[in-house]
N, C-alpha and C positions, 0 to 999 in steps of 0.2 A: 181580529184574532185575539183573543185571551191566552193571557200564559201565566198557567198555575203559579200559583206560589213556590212550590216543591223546583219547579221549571227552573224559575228567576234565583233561587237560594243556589242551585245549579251551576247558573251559567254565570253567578257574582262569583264562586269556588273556583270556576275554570279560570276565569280570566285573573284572579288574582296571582293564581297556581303561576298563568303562560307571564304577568309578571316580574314574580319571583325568580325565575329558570336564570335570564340572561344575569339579575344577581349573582348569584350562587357558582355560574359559568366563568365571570369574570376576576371572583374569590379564587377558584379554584385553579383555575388558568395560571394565575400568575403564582398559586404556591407550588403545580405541580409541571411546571414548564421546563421542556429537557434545554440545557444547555450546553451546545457542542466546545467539546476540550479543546482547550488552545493546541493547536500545529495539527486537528485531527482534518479539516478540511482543508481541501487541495490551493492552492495559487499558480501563480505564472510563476516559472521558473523555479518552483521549487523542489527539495529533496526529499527523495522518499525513504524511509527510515523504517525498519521496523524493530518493534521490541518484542523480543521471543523468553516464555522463561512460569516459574508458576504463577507470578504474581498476574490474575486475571484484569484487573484494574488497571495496570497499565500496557500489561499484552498488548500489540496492536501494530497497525502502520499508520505512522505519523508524518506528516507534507511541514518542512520545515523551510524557512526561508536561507538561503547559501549565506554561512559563515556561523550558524547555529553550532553550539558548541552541546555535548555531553552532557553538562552540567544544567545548562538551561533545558534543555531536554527534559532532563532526570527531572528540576522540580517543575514543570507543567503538568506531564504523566505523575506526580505524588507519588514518587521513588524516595523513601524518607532517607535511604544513607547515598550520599553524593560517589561519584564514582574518582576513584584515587585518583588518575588522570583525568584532564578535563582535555579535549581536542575536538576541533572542528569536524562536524558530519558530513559522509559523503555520501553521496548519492547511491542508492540499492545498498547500503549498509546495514547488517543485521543485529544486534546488539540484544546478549544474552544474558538472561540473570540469573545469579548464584540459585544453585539448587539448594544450599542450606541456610541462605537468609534471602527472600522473595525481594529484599529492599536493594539490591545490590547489583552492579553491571559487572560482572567479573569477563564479557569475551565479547569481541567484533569479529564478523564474519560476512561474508556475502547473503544477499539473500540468494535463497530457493531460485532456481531459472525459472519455475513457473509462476512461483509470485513475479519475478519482476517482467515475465514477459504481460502477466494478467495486468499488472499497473501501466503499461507501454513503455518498460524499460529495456533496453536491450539487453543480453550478455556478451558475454568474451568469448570470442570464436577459439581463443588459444585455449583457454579452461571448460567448453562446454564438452559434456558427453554425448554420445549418441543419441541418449536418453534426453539430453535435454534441445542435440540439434531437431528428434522431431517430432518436437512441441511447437516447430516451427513451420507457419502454413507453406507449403512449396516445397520441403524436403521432405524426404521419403527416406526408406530405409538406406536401398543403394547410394543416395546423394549423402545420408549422414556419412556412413563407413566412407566414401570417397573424398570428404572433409575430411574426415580423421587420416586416414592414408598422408593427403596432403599434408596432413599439418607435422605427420609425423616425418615424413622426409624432407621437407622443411628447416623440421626446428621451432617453427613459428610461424605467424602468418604476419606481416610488416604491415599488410596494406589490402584491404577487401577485394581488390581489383585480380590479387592472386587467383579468387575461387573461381574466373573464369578458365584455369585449368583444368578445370575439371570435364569433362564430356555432358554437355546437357548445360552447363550452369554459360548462358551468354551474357549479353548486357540488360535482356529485358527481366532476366530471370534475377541475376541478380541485384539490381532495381528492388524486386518485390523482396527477396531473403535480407536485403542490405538493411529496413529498416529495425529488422529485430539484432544484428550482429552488431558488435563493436573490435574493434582492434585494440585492447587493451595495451596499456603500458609495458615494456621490457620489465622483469625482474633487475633490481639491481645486485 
């Protein structure tokens, strides 16, 4: 078998070409490689945070490890002015920044019930609405308004074990509703 000239000047061009690639691959690789934000991936036991507000760059929900403070927060997410209080984060915590300087934490609030039920957090059965009891698989409309009922003749709900009050809600039922509810804290 003979192979032209034209052939061989050819297939020296490819092979230098399929050379070159892994080069050029490995230049490039490591100038344009994403590097995930400190506190943005999850761990064991940790808190989920989110930062709500214009600043797009640090927007987000953050997995912070228990005892993470505000401040440490602030400079990971490149929040350039520090937040006047600095205090330990808690868990489903939502942290808002000034509308008129993007750099700034001016409010804590709870997050959204459907963010934290979408993260596997629970809510507060004493604070949840309607609206957000059914986002919750197992309850229905009539099951919501008859938590609410409850809680309103109540006062409060002390103890999860109460919603078997309710007609329909037994032990296996509530099993399944118990892992998205919490019994929050008394107001002081």
């Amino acid at each position: 078998m003979i192979i032209s000239e034209n052939k061989l000047k050819g297939m020296i061009a490819f092979s230098l070409m399929l050379a070159v690639i892994p080069f050029f691959c490995l230049i490039f690789h490591s100038a344009l490689q994403y590097r995930i934000p400190a506190f943005a991936d999850q761990c064991v036991d940790c808190l989920a945070v989110e930062i709500a507000g214009k600043n797009q760059n640090a927007a987000g929900i953050y997995f912070v490890p228990p005892g993470t403070t505000v401040g440490q927060l602030a400079e990971s997410a490149a929040i350039k002015k520090k937040p006047e209080n600095d205090f330990q984060l808690q868990d489903g915590m939502r942290l808002i920044m000034d509308s008129d300087s993007v750099d700034r934490i001016i409010l804590t609030a709870a997050m959204p019930s459907i963010t934290r039920l979408s993260l596997g957090l629970p809510i507060d059965i004493n604070k949840a609405s309607e609206e957000d009891l059914l986002l919750i698989r197992g309850i229905g409309q009539a099951t919501a308004r008859n938590i609410l009922a409850l809680r309103d003749k109540l006062k409060r709900f002390d103890d999860m074990s109460q919603l078997m009050e309710i007609k329909g809600i037994k032990e296996k039922r509530l099993a399944e509703i118990k892992k998205y509810l919490y019994v929050g804290e008394r107001q002081k």
